[in-house]
C-alpha angles and dihedrals in degrees: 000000000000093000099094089057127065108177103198079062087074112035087129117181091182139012085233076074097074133051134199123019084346096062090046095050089052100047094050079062103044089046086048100078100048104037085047088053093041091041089058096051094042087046096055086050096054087039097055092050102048097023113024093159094052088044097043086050087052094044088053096043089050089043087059093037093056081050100068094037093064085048092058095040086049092056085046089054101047091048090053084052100068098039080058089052092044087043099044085046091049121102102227093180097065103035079057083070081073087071138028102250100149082106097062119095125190122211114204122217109209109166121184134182117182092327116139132269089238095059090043087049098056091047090057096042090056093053086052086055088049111114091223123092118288091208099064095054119110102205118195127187107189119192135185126246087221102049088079133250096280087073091049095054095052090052078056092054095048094052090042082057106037105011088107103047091065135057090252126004095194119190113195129175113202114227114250116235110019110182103245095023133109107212111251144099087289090061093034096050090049094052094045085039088065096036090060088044091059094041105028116033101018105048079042092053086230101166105238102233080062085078143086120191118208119185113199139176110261096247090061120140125191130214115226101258101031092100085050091052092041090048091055105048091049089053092040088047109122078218113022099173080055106067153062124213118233126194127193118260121231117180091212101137098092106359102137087055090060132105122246096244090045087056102053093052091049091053087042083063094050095041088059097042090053089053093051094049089070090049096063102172079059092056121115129169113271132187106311108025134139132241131183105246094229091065094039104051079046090069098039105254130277116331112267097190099069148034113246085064087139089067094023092069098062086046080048092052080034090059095034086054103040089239091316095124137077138184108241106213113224105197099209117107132240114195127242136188119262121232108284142170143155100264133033090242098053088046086062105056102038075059092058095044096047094044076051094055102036076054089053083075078090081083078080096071094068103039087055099045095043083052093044087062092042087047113069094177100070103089117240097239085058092046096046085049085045089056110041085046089056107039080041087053102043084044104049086046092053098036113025107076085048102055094034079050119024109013096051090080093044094085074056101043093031110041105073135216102318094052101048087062098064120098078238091060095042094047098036092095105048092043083056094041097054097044087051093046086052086044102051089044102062093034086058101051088041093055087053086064072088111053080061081082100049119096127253124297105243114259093242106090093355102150094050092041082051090053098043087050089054097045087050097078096064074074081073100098087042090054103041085054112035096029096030122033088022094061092036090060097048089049096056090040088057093056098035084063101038089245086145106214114219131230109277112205101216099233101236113220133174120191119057140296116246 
């Protein structure tokens, strides 16, 4: 059955790869996401210009429908919430007792690449405060050739310092300039990822199905019990060489430094991974998540041809298994580090290009649905609900907020007279207005759902700071569209024209932006 399939054929990065029918199949699919987003926002201008009742009528109908979808994410994050608090409140020291779990290693994936000694440091530091034993961590550090030699020395330093308080302390230095790589995490963890496995399991003789591989950020810090947890979920999985563990991501480190507008995006990003992690069959792998290193070393590591390697690598496990392969959510959070810079401009606009990369995930799309006609075993009715659930998703992400924001006054601006004479015209903006005041509402009190995980104001200037937190969500339009739909667009442009986009390391900064 799986014959005709062969599944390292077709680990594509970018349609320029192929050539013939095949270039022409992935391209369609890479063209599909961005000309359906752009065709919707062209259309409701045209509409609303030819046809401002029909349009008006649409723009209500999608106000009410947006609506009831808040309300049911809302439901999905609440629920997330309090299996956060269970989980955070759980020993999972002691509910490991329950297996034997003293076996399972887990290898660390820290890449850098000029970040400072202060933020690796932390990271380590965390791993140390872990209630899990030291000994079996794998730690690996893994550098860039073209960041320079100061951040190498500095990976020197760290292992000088810690090497010997874990199992394995492992430096690597990813080669500049591989033939067939973009140069990113995805290329640089594959490539550490190997390396560990020559040094470390292999010269130690640790079967390979023993370990669990989590690559994190480098700016990842653990909370005490979250290897424990990890450990036992892996042990208590119906399928443990199927799946892939995902943890919530909270963006803590440096979140009082923060600007306001850096904040709310940052609890935007944890509002959406908490909802997905009660739609399981919608989860994906995102940023820090674990994998079992038989599986894998199986698939071939991470992709080192293309950006979204974080969610590429569980399609990657989707298309190796034949579907056979799913993401268990964790719900229990690691912290990351906020968009931060020096100055307020240049927060802005790290903001803008990391909300672009994390949108190039769109290259996705193509990469499933072009494996999806190479894979027979997947069965028709999978890959149809594969594929509503991700062109939903890229266009909802690129289109919503603008129609919801901006669209929503063109029946009025571009109907004309005729139509601005019409009860519909007169009463178009204060339907609209009401819904997405309802809307908003509940959205915003959902998203502080949130701000429950992050840790407590400081006492000095409290009651201001508490205010402030609270005024920040009216930002919430602006975000979701600026730093949201804009992004999302560009992002599909780039690849419906083949403009590739590269791999763009987020500068990591503490302290405070003037």
């Amino acid at each position: 059955m799986s014959g005709d399939y062969i599944y390292e054929k077709w680990r594509i990065g970018k349609g320029s790869e192929l050539s013939g029918l095949d270039y022409i199949r992935y391209r369609f699919w890479e063209i599909l996401p961005g000309a359906f987003s752009w065709g919707t926002i062209i259309g409701a201008f045209i509409a609303s210009w030819l046809v401002p009742v029909y349009a008006a009528i649409f723009i209500i109908a999608f106000d009410v429908f947006w609506l009831l979808k808040t309300a049911y994410l809302s439901l999905h994050l609440k629920e997330n919430w309090k299996r956060i608090k269970e989980h955070m409140n759980t020993n999972w020291v002691d509910k490991l007792v329950h297996f034997k779990y003293e076996h399972i290693y887990h290898m660390i994936m820290l890449p850098f690449y000029k970040e400072g000694e202060d933020i690796i440091e932390k990271t380590l530091v965390s791993l140390l405060e872990s209630k899990y034993n030291h000994k079996k961590f794998i730690i690996v550090l893994a550098g860039e050739e073209r960041a320079g030699k100061e951040p190498l020395e500095i990976a020197r330093k760290m292992k000088k310092k810690y090497g010997k308080k874990f199992g394995h302390f492992v430096l690597t230095v990813h080669p500049d300039g591989i033939e067939g790589e973009l140069a990113g995490k995805g290329s640089n963890i594959a490539y550490a990822a190997n390396q560990a496995r020559i040094e470390v399991l292999d010269k130690k003789k640790i079967p390979y199905e023993d370990v669990l591989v989590s690559a994190f950020d480098i700016d990842t810090i653990v909370y005490d019990q979250y290897f424990p947890c990890l450990t036992w979920m892996y042990l208590a999985s119906e399928k443990p060489d199927r799946t892939s563990f995902q943890p919530v991501p909270v963006f803590n480190n440096n979140i009082f430094e923060a600007p306001a507008v850096s904040r709310v995006v940052a609890y935007s990003g944890t509002f959406w991974q908490m909802v997905q992690q009660e739609r399981q069959k919608r989860l994906a792998t995102f940023s820090s998540h674990s994998v079992p290193f038989s599986t894998l070393y199986e698939v071939g590591y991470w992709q080192s041809n293309m950006v979204s390697e974080d969610s590429r690598i569980f399609w990657n496990c989707y298309m190796k298994y034949n579907g056979d392969y799913l993401v268990t959510p964790m719900s229990y959070p690691v912290s990351m580090d906020a968009n931060l810079a020096p100055s307020f401009r240049q927060t802005m606009k790290n903001i803008y290009k990391q909300q672009q990369r994390w949108s190039y995930g769109v290259e996705n799309f193509a990469y499933i649905m072009f494996n999806f006609s190479k894979n027979k075993n997947i069965s028709r009715w999978e890959k149809f609900k594969i594929f509503l659930v991700n062109l939903d998703g890229y266009w909802s992400l690129a289109t919503n907020p603008i129609i919801i924001f901006v669209l929503g006054w063109m029946p009025v601006l571009l109907g004309g007279r005729e139509f601005n004479t019409t009860m519909l015209s007169y009463n178009l903006p204060y339907i609209t207005r009401d819904i997405m005041m309802i809307t908003m509402t509940n959205l915003i009190l959902s998203s502080m759902v949130a701000v429950s995980l992050m840790p407590v104001i400081p006492e000095e200037g409290a009651k201001t700071k508490k205010l402030y937190h609270k005024l920040q969500w009216l930002l919430v339009p602006f975000t979701i569209t600026i730093f949201g739909a804009i992004p999302a667009i560009d992002a599909q442009t780039r690849l419906m024209f083949g403009k590739y986009m590269g791999f763009w390391v987020t500068p990591k900064h503490r302290g405070t932006s003037e």
